[in-house]
C-alpha positions as CSV (number, residue, x, y, z in Angstrom):
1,X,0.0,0.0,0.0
2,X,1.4,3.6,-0.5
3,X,0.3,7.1,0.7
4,X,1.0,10.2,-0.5
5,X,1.5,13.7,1.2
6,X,2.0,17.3,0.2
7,X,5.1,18.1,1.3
8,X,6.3,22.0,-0.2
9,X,4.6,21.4,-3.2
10,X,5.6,18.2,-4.2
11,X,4.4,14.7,-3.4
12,X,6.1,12.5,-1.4
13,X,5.7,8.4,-1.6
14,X,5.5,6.4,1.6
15,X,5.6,2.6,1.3
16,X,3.3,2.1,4.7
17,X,5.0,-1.7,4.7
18,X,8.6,0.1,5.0
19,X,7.5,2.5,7.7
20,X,8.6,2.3,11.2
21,X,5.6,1.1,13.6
22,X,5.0,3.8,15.3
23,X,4.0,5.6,12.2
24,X,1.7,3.3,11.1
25,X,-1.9,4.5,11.2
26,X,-3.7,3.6,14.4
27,X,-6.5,0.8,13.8
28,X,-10.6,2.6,14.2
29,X,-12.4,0.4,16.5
30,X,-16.1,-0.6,15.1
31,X,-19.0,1.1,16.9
32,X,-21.3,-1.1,18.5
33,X,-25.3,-1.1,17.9
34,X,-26.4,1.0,20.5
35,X,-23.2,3.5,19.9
36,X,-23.8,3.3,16.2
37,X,-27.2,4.5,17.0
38,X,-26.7,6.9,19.5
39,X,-24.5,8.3,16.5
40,X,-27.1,8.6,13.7
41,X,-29.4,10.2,16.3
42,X,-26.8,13.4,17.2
43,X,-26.4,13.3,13.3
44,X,-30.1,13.5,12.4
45,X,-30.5,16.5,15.2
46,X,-27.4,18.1,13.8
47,X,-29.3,18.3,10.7
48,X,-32.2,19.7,11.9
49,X,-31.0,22.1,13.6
50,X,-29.0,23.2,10.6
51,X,-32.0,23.2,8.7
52,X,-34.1,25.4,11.5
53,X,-31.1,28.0,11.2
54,X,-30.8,27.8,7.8
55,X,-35.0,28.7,7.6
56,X,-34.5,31.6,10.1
57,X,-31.7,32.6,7.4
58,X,-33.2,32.9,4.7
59,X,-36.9,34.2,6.3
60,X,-34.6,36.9,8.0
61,X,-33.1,37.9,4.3
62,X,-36.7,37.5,3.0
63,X,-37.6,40.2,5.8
64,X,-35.1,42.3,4.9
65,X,-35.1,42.8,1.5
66,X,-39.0,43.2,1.6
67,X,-38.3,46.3,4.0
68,X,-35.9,47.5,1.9
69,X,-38.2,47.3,-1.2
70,X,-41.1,49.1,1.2
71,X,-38.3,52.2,1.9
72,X,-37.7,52.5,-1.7
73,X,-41.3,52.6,-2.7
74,X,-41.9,55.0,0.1
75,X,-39.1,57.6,-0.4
């Protein structure tokens, strides 16, 4: 297996079977069920939330460009 990384611009080659072991990349442990879960559940709030902010956003810029429009008309 090789890796690459940008190193000043160039690109420099690492054979991962050649490198010493404590630069080897550390091994991910699997979630289990319930963590796995717990997971998609943060993730699926995170995205509401992002989508409530991203609503108040755009109703806000809505708001403002209709006032903006009224001052024009009225002056």
């Amino acid at each position: 297996m090789t890796q690459t990384a940008a190193v000043a611009g160039e690109r420099l080659w690492i054979e991962v079977h050649e490198a010493p072991p404590d630069h080897l990349p550390e091994v991910i442990p699997q979630l289990s069920p319930e963590q796995a879960a717990e997971a998609q559940a943060r993730d699926e709030q995170y995205r509401r939330e992002w989508q409530a902010i991203n609503k108040a956003l755009r109703d806000n810029a809505m708001a403002v460009t209709r006032a903006m429009s009224l001052v024009q008309r009225a002056g």
